[in-house]
N, C-alpha and C positions, 0 to 999 in steps of 0.2 A: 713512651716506648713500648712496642709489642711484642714481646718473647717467644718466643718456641720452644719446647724442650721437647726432644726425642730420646723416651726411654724405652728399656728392653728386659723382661724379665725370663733370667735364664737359670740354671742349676746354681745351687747353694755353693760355696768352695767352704763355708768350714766346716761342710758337714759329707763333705767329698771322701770316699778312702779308696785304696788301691788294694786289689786282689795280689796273692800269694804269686798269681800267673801274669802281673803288672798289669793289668786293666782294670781302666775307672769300675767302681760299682756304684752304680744309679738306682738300682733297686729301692725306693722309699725315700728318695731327696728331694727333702724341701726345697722351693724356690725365691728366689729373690730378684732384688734391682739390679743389673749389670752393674759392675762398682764403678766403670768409668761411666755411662748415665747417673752414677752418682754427684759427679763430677759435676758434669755438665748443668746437671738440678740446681744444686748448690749455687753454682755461677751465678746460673739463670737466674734463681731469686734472690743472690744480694746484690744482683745489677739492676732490678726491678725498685729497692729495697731503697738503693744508693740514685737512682737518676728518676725515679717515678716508672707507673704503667703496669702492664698487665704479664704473667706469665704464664703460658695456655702449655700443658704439655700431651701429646701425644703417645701412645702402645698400641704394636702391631702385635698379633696373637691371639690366643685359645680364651676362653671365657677365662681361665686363670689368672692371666695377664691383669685381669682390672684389681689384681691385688697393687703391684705397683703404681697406679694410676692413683689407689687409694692413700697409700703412704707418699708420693708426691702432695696431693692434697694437703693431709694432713701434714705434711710441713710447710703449706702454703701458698703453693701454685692455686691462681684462680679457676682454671676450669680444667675438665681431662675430658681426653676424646679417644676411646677407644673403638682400634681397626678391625674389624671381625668380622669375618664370613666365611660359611663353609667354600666359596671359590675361591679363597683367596688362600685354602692348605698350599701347602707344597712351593708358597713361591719362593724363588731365587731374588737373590740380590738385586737382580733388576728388573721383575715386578714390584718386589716388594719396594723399590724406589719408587717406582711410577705412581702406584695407590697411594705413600706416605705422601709423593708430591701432590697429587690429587686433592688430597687434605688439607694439605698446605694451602693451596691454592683460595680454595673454598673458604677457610675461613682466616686467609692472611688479608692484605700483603702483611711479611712481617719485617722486623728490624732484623732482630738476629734469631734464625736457627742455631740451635745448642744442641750437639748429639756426644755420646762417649768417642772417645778415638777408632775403638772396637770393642765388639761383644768377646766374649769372653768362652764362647760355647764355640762360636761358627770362626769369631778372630779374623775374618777378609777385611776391614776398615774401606768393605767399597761400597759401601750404603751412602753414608755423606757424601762422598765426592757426585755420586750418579745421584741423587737428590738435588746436588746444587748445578749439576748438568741441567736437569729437568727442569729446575724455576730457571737458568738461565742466570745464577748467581756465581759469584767468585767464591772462594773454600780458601780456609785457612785450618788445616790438615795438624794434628797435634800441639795445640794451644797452652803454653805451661803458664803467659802469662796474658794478661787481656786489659785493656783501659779504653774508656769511651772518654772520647775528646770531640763536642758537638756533636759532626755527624761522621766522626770518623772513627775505627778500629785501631790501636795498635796494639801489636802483640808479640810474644816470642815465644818462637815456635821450637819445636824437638823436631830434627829431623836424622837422618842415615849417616848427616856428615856432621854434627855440631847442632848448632842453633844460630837461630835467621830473627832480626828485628824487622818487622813489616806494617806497614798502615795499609787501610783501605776503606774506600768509602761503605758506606752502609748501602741498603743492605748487604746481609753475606753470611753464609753457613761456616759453622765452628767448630770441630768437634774437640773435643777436650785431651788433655793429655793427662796420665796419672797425675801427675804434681802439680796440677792446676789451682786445685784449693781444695779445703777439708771435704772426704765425702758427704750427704744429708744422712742421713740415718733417721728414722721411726720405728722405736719399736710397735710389733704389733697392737698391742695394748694399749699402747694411747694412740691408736688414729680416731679420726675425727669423727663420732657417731656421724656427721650430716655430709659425710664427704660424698659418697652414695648418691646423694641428688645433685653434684656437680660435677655430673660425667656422661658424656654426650656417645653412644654406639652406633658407629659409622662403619653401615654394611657397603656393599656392591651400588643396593639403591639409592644408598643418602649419598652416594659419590659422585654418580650420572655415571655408573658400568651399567651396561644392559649384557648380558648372558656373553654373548659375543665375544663384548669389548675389554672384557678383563685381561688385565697384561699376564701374556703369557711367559711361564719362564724360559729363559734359552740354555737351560743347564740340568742335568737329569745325573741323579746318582744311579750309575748301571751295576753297581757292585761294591763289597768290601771287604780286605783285609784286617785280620785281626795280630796286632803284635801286641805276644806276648812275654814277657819279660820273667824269667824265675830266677829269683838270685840264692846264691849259696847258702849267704848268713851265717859265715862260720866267725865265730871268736876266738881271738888268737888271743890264748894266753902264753905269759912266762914272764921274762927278766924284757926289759928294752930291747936287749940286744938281739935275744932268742926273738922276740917279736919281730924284729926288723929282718933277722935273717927268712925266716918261714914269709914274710909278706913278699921282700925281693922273690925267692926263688918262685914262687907261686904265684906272680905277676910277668915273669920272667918265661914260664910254662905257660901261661896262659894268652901270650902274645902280646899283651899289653904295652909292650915295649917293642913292638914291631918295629914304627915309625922310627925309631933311636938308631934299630940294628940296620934296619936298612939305608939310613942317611950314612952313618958309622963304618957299615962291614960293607959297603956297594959303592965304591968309588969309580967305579966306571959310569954307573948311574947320575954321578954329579957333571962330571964328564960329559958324558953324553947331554944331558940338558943345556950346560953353560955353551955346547956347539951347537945345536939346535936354537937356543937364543940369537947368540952370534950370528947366524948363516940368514936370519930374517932382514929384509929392507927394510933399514930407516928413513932412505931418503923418500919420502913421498909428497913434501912441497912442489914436486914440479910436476907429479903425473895427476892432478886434478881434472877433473872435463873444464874441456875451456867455456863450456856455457854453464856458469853457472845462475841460480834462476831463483828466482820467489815463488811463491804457491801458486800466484794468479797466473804465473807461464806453462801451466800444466794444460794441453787439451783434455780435456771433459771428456769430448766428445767422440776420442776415439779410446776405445776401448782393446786391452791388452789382451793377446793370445795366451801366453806364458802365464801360469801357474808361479806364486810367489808364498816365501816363509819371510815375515818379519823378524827383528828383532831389534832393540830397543835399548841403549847402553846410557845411561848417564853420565856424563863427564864425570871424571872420577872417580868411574868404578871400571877402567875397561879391564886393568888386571882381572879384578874381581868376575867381571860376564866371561871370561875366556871359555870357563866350562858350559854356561849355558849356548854359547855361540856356536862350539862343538855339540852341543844337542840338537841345535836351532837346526846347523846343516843334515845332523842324520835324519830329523822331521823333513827339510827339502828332499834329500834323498830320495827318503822313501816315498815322494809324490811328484818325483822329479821335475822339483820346482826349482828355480833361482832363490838365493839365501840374500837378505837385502838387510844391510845393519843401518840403523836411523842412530846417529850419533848427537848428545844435546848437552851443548857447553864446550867446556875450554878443553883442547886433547892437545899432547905433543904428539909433533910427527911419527913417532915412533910408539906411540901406542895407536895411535894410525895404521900403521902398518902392521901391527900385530893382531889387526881384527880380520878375520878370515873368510870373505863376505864376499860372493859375485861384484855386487855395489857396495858403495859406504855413502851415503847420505851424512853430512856436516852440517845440521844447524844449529846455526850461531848468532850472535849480538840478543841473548837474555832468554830465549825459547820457555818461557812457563809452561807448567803444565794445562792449561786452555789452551794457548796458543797450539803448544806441542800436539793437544787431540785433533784439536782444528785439521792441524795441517795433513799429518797421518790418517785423518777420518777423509778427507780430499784425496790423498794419494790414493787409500785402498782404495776408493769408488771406482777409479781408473784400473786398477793394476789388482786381477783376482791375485785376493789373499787367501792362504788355508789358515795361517794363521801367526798372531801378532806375541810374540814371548817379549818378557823381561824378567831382570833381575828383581828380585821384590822390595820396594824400596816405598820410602812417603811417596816422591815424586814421581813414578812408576805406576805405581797404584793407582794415585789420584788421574792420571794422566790414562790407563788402560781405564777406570772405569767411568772417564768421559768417551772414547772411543764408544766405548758398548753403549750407551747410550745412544748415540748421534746413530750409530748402523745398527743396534737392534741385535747383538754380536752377546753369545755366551761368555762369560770370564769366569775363568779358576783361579781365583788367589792363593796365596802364598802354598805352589804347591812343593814337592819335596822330588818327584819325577814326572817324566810323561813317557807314554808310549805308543805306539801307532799301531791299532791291530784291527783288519780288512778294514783301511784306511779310513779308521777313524782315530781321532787322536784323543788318548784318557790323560789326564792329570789323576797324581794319585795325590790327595790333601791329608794331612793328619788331621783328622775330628777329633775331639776334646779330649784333651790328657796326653794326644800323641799313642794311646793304647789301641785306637781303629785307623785304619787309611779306606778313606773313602775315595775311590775310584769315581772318576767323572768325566762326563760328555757334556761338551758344549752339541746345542742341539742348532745351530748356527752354522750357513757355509763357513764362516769364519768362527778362529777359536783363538779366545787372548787368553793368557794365563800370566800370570808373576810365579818367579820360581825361586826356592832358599837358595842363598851361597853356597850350601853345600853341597847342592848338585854336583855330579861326576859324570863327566865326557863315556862312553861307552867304549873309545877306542881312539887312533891317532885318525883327526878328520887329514881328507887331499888339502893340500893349498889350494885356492883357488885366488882366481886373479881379478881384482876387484877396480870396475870403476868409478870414480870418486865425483861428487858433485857435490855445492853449495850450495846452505838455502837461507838468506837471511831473513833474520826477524819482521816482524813488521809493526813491535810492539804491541800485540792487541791486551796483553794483562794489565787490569784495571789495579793490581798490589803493587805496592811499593813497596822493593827489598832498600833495607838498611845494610848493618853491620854483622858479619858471620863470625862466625866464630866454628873453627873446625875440629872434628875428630879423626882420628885415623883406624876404627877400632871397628869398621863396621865388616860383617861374616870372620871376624876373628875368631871368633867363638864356634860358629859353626862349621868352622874346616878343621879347627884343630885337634890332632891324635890324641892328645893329654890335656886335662883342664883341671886345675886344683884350684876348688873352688871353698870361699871365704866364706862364713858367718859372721853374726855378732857375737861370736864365743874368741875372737879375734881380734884385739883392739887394733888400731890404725898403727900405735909407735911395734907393734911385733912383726906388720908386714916384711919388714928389712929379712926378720928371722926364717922367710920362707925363700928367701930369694937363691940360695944355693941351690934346693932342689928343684925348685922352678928352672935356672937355670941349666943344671945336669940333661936335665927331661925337654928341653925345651919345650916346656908347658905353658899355656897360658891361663891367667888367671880370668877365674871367673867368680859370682858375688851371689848372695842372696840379697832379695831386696831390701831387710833392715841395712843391711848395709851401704845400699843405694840411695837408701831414703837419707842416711846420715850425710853423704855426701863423701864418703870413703873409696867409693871407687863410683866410673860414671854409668849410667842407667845404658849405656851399649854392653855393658858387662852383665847386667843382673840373666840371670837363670830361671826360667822357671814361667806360670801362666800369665806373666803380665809382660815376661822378658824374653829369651832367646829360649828355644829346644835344639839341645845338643847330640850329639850322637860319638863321642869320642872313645878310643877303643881305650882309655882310661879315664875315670873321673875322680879324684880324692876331693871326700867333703873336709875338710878342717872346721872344726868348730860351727857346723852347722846342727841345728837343732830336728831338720828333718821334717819338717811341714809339706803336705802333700803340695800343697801350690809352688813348691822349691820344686820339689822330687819330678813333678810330673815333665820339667824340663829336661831328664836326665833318664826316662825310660831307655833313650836306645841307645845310651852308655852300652858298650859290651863289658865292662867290668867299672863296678862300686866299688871305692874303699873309703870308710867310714873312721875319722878320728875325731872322738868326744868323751869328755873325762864322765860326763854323765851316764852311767852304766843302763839307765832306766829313758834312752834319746829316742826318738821314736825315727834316727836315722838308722838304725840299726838294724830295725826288720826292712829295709830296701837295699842292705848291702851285701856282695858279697863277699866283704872282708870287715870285720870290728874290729876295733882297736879300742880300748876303754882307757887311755890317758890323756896326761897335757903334751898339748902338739907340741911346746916349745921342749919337752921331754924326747919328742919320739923324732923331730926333726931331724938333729943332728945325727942318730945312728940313722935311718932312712938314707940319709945319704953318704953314709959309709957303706952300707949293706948294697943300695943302688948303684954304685960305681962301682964295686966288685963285680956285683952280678954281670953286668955290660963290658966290664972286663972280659970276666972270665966265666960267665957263663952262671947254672945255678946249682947247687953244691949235691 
């Protein structure tokens, strides 16, 4: 068996800290092995270990990069090949695919590529997918578990809704999920003095790039914003009670409880929505186009006048895309294009109806993500596209950055907004810690991005009157889904006003003890990842650089210890409040409220104090 491991060496996290003004500080950090390429390492060589064969791994980067190349070694991978040349600075996600696949190529075929899920600095998880575009492989997208059965894969996968059991023939690219298996670790100190001579430097020449040919990128940072974050850090002393009173009223004044007052004190607003719902068409079984078609009834060869915005909904999530679908048309809008929604999987009629779209595109009978770029990279070629949005999801992703591939199309991943200014359209992305938004152009007629759930509509879109067409499958995915198993829990976190989130300072049987004020607040709960890792709440919950970035106009940490890889999830909280009996928690210099006791102490008045307050206001 022949291995591949793709790893990636990027800033250190435990030697990360966060400035007074909430931005990362870089200044003099060390670096290391991306910890999900840890992952995928690890794999790679107790698969090598356990079935026989070779495991070659691969780094794309700066002459520093061959630090990680050297601690792979030294824990045993047979050879490294590091990517490096000065033409290859600055690439985007999908040169820098092309050159890794270039490599690939050159000294594969291989069985399995092993990459991390995502890096941990940039976070787009579209390198793998547009890798496995490139060799013309199948992807199996957040791997928690993995077994080689002859010449077959099976595995189960993390995805947006649950977890998927899936086989598939070999070869096939992997990338790894956190919980896949222990990370490798080497310390500096004992790498291998002979590693050094089993590492191969693969410029533009040793690739077959001539000056020319090097993949260029189709995505340009034209700008950035800096958020920053100053919090109060006031400690509230006194008695429980005197505590509880000064936090309500001070939560209270500071808006925090907005979402409360206005669900609460706005009854016409609930009104008004539940007729708004009401007044939509459910029946849409019967106004479908009566042709409906496969891929192959598309003319090629006539080419469309009309100007078009994609966008892209997954079964399952059409609740969820409502807000990006409202974005998607003001993008039409403003290039007065047709709004065209590709809908993939099982929908009721009535979320049917509830998509706001010139056209609706229905495919159906299993649409994978290959098939699904397939078909969509056909449609665009007919029908000018400005540009191709979704919701940002596993199968979204993997699915936009096969697209980009096949058309050669810039992708912004997981961005947070977009905008359209002298009609060019930027995604704003948060870059590392969430403390910069990097502004970006796709430098492509066409422009894909994936966008967070908690995108916000700008305003009430027109109706528009949508016609509906079917496109069945035709089976081309070479994976075989098994058994699912679902979650309900996916952008819960990221739309919610209030999130009271759990540490390991919180045992499992005390959860019940939070459920009052959870309730009160209708809060949702959110986790640090020991807690995730224990299996106490599910990995759609955790917070923080391996989990969700929230932005809630309240956050209560309970029994969280305060680790910047937590915190950096919860920068664009507009208000922190910190409970931890540990006076000396290092959550305290990121809050703007302390509290120094036992939560199961300060719970119960919290929620005497917080139901007065919302009564009656704050004293």
């Amino acid at each position: 068996m022949k291995i591949a491991v793709l790893i990636k060496q990027v800033p250190a996290i435990s030697e990360l800290a966060m400035g007074e003004d909430g931005r990362i500080l870089r200044d003099g950090i060390a670096s290391e092995m991306n910890p999900y390429c840890r992952r995928a390492l690890s794999k790679g060589l107790s698969m090598v270990e356990e079935y026989g064969g070779t495991c070659l791994v691969f780094t794309f980067g700066p002459t520093s990069a061959l630090e990680v190349l050297l601690e792979a070694l030294s824990a045993g991978a047979n050879w490294g090949y590091h990517i490096t040349d000065p033409s290859f600075r600055g690439s985007d996600t999908l040169a820098t695919s092309k050159i890794i696949g270039r490599a690939l190529e050159k000294f594969g075929p291989f069985d399995i590529v092993l990459t991390g899920r995502n890096s941990i600095d940039s976070d787009t998880s579209q390198v793998p997918p547009q890798i496995a575009q490139d060799l013309k492989l199948p992807f199996l997208m957040s791997a928690k578990e993995l077994t080689l059965r002859g010449n077959q894969v099976f595995a189960y996968l993390e995805d947006d809704e649950g977890y998927s059991e899936v086989s598939v023939d070999l070869p096939v690219v992997i990338s790894a999920a956190e919980r896949l298996c222990e990370p490798t670790k080497v310390p500096k100190e004992l790498f291998d003095p002979t590693s050094h001579f089993k590492v191969t430097v693969l410029g533009a020449e040793e690739l077959g790039f001539f000056e020319k040919e090097v993949p260029s990128s189709m995505t340009a940072v034209v700008g950035t914003k800096v958020h920053s974050s100053i919090r109060m850090r006031k400690r509230l002393i006194g008695s429980v009670d005197e505590i509880s009173m000064e936090l309500a009223s001070e939560l209270y004044e500071r808006g925090a409880f907005r979402s409360i007052v206005a669900r609460s004190g706005s009854p016409d607003l609930v009104k008004n929505s539940l007729v708004s719902e009401s007044s939509q068409d459910d029946s849409c079984e019967d106004d479908w186009d009566e042709v409906s078609f496969a891929f192959d009834d598309m003319n090629l060869d006539t080419q469309q006048s009309q100007d078009y915005v994609a966008v892209l909904i997954p079964g399952g999530f059409v609740e969820q895309s409502r807000a990006l679908t409202a974005r998607a048309g003001e993008v039409a809008t403003s290039f007065g294009a047709s709004l065209v929604a590709f809908v993939v999987g099982n929908v009721t009629p009535r979320e049917i109806s509830q998509i706001n779209a010139d056209e609706v595109f229905l495919l159906k009978g299993g649409f994978a993500p290959l098939e699904c770029a397939q078909y969509l990279s056909q449609w665009m070629s007919q029908h000018p596209t400005r540009a191709l949005l979704a919701l940002s999801t596993t199968a979204t992703t993997e699915t936009l950055a096969r697209v980009g591939v096949i058309g050669s199309y810039g992708m912004i991943g997981d961005c947070i907004d977009l905008e359209v200014t002298n009609g060019r359209i930027i995604g704003h992305k948060p870059a590392f810690g969430g403390s910069t938004i990097a502004l970006i152009e796709a430098l492509s007629p066409t422009t894909l991005a994936t966008l967070r759930p908690a995108l916000r509509a700008l305003g009430t879109a027109p109706r528009r009157i949508a016609k509906r067409h079917v496109v069945e499958s035709k089976g081309l995915s070479s994976i075989v889904f098994g058994v699912r198993s679902h979650l309900d829990d996916y952008g819960v976190l990221e739309n919610a006003p209030i999130i009271i989130g759990v540490g390991a300072g919180v045992e499992g049987g005390d959860y019940l003890s939070l459920d009052p004020v959870i309730d009160l607040l209708g809060a949702s709960i959110g986790a640090s990842r020991r807690v995730t890792d224990k299996g106490l709440m599910p990995r759609t919950r955790q917070i923080g650089i391996t989990g969700s970035f929230v932005s809630p106009d309240l956050y209560m940490a309970i029994g969280i210890s305060g680790k910047l890889n937590h915190m950096i999830g919860v920068v664009g909280a507009d208000t922190i409040v910190g409970i931890n009996p540990n006076p000396s928690a290092p959550i305290f210099d990121h809050c703007d409220f302390s509290v120094v006791a036992d939560f199961r102490v300060m719970m119960p008045a919290l929620y005497r104090e917080f139901s007065r307050v919302l009564m009656e206001g704050p004293l």
